[in-house]
C-alpha positions as CSV (number, residue, x, y, z in Angstrom):
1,X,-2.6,22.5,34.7
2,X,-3.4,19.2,32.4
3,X,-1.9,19.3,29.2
4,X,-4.6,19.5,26.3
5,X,-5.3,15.6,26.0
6,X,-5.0,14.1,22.5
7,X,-8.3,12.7,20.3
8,X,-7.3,8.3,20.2
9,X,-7.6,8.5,17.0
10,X,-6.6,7.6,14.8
11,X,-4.7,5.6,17.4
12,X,-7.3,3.6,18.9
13,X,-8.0,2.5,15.0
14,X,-4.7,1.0,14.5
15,X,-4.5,-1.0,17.7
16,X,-7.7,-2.7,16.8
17,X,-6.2,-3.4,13.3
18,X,-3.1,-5.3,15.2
19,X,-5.7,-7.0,17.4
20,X,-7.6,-8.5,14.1
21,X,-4.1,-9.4,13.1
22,X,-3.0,-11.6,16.4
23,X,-6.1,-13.6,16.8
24,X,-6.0,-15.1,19.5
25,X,-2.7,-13.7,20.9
26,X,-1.0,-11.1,23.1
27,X,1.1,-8.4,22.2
28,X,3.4,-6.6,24.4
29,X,4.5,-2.9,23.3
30,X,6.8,-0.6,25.6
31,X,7.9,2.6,25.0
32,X,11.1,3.5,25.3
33,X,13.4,4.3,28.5
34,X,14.6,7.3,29.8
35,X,18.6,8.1,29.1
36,X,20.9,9.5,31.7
37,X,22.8,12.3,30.3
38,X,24.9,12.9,33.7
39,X,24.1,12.7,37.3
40,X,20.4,13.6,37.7
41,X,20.2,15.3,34.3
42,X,18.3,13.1,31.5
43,X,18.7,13.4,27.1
44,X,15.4,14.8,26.1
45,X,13.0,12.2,25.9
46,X,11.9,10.0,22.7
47,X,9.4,8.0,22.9
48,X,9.8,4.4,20.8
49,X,7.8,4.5,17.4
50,X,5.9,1.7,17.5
51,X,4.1,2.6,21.1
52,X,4.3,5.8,19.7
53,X,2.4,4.7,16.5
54,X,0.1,2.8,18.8
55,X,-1.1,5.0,21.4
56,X,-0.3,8.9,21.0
57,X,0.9,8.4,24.8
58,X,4.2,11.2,25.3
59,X,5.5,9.6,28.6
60,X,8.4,7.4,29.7
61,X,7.7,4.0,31.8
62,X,4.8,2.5,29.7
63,X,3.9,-0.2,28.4
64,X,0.4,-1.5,26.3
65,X,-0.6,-5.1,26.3
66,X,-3.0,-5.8,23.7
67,X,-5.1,-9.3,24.1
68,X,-6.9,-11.1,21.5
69,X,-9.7,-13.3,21.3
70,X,-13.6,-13.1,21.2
71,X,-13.7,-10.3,23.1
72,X,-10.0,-8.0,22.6
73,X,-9.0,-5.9,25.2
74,X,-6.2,-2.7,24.7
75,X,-4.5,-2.1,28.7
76,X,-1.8,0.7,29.1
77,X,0.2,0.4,31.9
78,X,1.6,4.1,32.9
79,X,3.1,6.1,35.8
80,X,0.9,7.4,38.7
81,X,0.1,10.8,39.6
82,X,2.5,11.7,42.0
83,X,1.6,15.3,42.7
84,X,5.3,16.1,44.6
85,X,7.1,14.4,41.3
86,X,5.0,16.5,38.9
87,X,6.4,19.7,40.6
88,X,9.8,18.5,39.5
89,X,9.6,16.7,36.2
90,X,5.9,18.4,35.4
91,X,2.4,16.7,34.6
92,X,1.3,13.5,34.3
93,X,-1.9,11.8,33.2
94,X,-1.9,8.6,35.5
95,X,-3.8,5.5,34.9
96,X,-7.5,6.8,35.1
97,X,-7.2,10.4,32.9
98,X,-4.7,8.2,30.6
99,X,-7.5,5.4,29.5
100,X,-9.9,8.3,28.7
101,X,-7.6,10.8,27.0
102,X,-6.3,8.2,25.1
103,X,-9.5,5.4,24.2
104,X,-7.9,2.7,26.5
105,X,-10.3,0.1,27.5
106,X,-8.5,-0.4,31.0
107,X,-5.5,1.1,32.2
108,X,-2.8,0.5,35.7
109,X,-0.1,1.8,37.5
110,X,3.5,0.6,35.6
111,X,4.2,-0.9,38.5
112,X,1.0,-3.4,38.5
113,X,3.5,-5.1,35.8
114,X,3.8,-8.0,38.0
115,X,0.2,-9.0,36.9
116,X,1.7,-10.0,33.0
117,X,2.5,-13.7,33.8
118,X,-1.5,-13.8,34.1
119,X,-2.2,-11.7,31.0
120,X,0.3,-14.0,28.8
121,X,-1.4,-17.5,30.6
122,X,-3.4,-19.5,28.1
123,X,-3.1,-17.1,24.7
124,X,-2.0,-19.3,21.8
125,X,0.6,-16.7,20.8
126,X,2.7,-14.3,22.5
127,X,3.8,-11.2,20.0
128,X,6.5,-9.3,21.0
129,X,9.5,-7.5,19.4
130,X,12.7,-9.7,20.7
131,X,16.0,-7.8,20.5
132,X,14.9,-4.7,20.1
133,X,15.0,-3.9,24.1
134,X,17.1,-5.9,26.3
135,X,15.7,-5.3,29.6
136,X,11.9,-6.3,28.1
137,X,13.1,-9.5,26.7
138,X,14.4,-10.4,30.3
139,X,10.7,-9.5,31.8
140,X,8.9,-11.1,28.8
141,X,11.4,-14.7,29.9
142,X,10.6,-14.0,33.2
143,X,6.6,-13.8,33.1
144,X,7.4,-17.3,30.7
145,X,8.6,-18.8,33.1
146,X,6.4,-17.8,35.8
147,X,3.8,-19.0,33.8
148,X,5.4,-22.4,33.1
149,X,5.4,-22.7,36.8
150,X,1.9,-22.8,37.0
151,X,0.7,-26.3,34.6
152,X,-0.5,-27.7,37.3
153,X,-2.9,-24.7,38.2
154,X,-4.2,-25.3,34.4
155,X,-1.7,-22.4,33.3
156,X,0.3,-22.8,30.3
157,X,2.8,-20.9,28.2
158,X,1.9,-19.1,24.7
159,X,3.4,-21.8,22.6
160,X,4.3,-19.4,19.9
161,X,6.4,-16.5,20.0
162,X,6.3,-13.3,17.2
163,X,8.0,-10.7,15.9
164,X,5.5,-7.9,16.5
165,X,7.7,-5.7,13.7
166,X,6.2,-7.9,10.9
167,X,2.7,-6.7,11.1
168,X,3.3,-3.4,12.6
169,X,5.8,-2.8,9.4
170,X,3.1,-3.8,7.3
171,X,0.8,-1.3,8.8
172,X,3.2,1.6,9.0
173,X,4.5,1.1,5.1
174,X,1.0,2.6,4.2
175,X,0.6,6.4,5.8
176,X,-2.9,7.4,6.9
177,X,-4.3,11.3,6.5
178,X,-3.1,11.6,10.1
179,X,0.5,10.7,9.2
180,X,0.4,12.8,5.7
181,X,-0.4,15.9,7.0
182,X,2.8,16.0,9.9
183,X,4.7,14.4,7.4
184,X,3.7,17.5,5.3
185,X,4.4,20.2,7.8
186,X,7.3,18.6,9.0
187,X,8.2,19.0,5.8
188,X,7.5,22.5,5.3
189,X,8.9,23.5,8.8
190,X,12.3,22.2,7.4
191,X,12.6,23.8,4.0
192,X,11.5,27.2,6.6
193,X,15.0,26.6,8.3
194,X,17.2,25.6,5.7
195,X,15.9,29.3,3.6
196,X,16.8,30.8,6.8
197,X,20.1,29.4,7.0
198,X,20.8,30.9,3.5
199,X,19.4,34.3,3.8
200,X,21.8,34.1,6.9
201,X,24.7,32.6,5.1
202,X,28.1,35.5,4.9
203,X,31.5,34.5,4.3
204,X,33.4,34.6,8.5
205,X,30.5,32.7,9.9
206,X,30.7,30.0,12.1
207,X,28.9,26.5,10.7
208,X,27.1,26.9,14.2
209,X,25.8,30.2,13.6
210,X,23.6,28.5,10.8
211,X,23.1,25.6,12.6
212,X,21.2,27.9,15.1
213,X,19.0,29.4,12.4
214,X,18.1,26.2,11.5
215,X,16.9,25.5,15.3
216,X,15.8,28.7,15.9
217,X,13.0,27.6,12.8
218,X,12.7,24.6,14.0
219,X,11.4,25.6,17.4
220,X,9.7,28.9,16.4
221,X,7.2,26.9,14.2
222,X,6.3,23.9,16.7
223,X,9.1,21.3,15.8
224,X,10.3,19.0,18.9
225,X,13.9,20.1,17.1
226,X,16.2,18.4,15.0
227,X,15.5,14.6,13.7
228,X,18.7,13.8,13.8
229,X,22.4,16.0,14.1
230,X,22.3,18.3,12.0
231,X,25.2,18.3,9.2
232,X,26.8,22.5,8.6
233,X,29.8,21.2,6.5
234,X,31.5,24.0,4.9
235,X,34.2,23.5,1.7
236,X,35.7,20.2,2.4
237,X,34.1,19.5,5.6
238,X,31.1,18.4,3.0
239,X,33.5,15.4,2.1
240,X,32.7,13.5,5.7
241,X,29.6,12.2,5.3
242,X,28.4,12.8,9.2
243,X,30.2,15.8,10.3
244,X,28.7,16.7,12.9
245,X,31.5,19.2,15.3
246,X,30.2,22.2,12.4
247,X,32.7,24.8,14.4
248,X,34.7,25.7,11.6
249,X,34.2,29.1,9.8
250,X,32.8,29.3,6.7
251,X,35.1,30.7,3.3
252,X,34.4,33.1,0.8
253,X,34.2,31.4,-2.4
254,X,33.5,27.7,-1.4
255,X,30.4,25.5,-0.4
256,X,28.6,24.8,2.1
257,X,26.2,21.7,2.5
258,X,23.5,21.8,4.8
259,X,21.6,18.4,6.1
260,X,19.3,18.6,8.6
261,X,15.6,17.9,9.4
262,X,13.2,18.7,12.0
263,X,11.3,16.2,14.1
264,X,7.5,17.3,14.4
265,X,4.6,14.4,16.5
266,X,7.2,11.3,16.1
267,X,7.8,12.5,12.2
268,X,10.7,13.3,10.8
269,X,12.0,15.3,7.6
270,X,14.8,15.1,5.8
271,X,16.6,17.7,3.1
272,X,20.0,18.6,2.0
273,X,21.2,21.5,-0.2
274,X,24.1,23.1,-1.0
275,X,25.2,26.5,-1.9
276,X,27.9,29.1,-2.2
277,X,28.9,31.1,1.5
278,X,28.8,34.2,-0.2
């Protein structure tokens, strides 16, 4: 069955913000790629926090072009539905119940990509985040070039190209009422794990054995999971500032530190303590 779709707002709202900002421009915004763990297995995925920021949108292999001008248009490019590949990997919205669900005003198949020379032709501005993914740098040179190709058709090139990060920074420095409420129960989820951890805490444990209260809060009370690897550093294993193995067991009469956060909607928190094993 369809997953409950998510309201476009406030996300719709902040992509007409950015197009104010870029005039008469294009901006290019992909999420991020899927990581292979081993073989066919993949890391969980995490979507990039800008698209994320952008569009609400959970799934890997998309990308939203965003053009300027009199009359600014917001396209997502996403994966089809592919009813045999949904059995496997599980739903997808595909390209029509995507630009609904999620306030697009048009939306394609990712691999309709090879339309973006002609969606960059002719802006004065191209606005894009260079460096920050390798393999979209080569296919934002390549639609360039494509397009430089084309001057005698009447095409030309963006004669400008932006870091996208600059405005989107700017934007993301100032939290909306969307962002302050996860923000707050991320918040809350985490100080939930780290009591549990110390009600749990006896002198024998293993620093995974509170590591898996912690998660066990975590998920219990909606969290993705952790926001980052979680510290358990018990007596001097506190003194490395990213231990991370936490398989040692924990003293009587020492320490024990505890960092760790859980990651709720693309939010992370953040708390450390520390207090006695016994």
């Amino acid at each position: 069955a369809p997953q409950k779709a998510m309201k476009h707002e406030p996300y719709s709202t902040r992509r007409t913000a950015l197009l104010k900002h870029i005039g008469d421009g294009v901006a290019i915004i992909p999420t991020a790629p899927e990581r292979v763990r081993n073989r066919d297995s993949h890391h969980p995925y995490r979507f990039d926090s800008y698209f994320w920021y952008l569009t609400g949108f959970p799934e890997p292999e998309a990308v939203i072009v965003l053009i300027g001008g009199k009359e600014p248009r917001s396209i997502l490019f996403c994966r089809e539905k592919d009813e045999e590949r949904e059995v496997w990997n599980g739903f997808r919205y595909g390209p029509h119940a995507a630009r609904e669900a999620f306030g697009f005003d048009e939306a394609f198949a990712y691999d309709e990509l090879e339309s973006l020379p002609d969606l960059i032709a002719n802006r004065d501005t191209l606005w894009h985040a260079l460096g920050h993914d390798a393999g979209w740098d080569a296919k934002i040179v390549s639609a360039l070039n494509t397009v430089r190709t084309q001057a005698r058709a009447g095409k030309r090139a963006p004669a400008q190209i932006r870091d996208l990060r600059e405005p989107l920074d700017r934007m993301r420095l100032i939290k909306d009422a969307h962002e302050l409420d996860i923000m707050r129960r991320a918040a809350t989820i985490t100080s939930a794990g780290h009591a549990r951890a110390m009600h749990a805490c006896r002198p024998g444990m293993a620093e995974y054995e509170l590591e898996a209260e912690l998660s066990y809060e975590f998920r219990k009370r909606g969290a993705s999971g952790h926001s980052y690897s979680p510290i358990v550093a018990g007596g001097t294993n506190a003194c490395v500032l990213h231990y991370v193995e936490n398989d040692k067991l924990l003293i009587d009469n020492t320490l024990v530190l505890i960092d760790a956060g859980c990651e709720l909607d693309g939010y992370a928190a953040d708390i450390t303590r520390t207090f006695p094993v016994n």
